[in-house]
C-alpha positions in Angstrom: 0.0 0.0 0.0 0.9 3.6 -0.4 -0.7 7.0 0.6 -1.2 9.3 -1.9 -2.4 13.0 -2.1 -4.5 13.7 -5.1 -5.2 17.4 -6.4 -6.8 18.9 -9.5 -5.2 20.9 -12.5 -7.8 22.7 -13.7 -6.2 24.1 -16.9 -5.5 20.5 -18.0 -8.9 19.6 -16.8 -7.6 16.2 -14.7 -6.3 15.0 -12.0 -2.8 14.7 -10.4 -2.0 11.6 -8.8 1.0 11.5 -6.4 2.7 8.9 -3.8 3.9 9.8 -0.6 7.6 8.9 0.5 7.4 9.4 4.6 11.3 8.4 4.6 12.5 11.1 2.3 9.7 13.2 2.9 8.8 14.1 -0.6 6.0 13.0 -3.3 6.9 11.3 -6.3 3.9 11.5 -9.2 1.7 8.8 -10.0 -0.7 10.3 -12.6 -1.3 8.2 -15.5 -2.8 9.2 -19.2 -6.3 8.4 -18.1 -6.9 11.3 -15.3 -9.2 13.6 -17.5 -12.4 14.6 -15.5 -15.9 15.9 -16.6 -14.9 15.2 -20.6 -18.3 15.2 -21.2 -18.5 19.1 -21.0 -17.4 22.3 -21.4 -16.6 25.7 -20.4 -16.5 26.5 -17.0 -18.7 22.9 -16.1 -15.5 20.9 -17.5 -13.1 22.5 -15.1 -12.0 20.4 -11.8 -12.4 22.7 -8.6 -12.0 21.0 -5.2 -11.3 17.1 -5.0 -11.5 14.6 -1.6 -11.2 11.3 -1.4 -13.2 8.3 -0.5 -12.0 4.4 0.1 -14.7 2.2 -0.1 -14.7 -0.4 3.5 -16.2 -3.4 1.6 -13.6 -3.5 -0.8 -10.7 -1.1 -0.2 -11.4 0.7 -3.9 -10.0 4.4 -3.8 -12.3 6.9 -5.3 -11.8 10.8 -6.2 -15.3 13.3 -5.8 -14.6 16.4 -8.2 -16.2 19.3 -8.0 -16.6 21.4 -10.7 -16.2 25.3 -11.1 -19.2 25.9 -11.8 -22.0 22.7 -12.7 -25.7 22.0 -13.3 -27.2 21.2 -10.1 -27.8 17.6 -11.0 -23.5 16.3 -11.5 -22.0 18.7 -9.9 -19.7 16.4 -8.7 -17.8 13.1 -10.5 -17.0 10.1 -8.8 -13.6 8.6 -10.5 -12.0 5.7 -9.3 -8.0 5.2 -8.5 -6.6 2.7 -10.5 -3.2 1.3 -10.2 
């Protein structure tokens, strides 16, 4: 296992995926090609604004809630799961 910090890069519209290396006290990126959120819109709905993170108790599945900058009221938020 390994912790990770997850953020959002708005201009790129995805996410940022990095490890965290308690011994040398540093992150090392994980992010992989598929990070892209909300590519089903655009303008200011396709723009990542806040992120948390959820893991799921049954099975241990990592998941990222996006918020957008600005969204319909119904999606506002994604729900993208980590994948290694």
């Amino acid at each position: 296992t390994v912790d990770v910090a997850v953020v959002t890069e708005r201009g790129q519209k995805q996410l940022r995926i990095y490890g965290i290396d308690p011994d040398q006290r540093r992150l090392y990126d994980l992010t992989g090609s598929n990070t892209s959120v909300f590519t089903e819109s655009t303008g200011d709905e396709s723009l990542p604004m806040g992120v948390a993170l959820y893991q799921r108790p049954s099975d241990g599945k990592i998941y990222a809630i996006v918020s957008r900058k600005r969204g319909p009221r119904r999606g506002y938020l994604g729900q993208y799961e980590l994948v290694s």
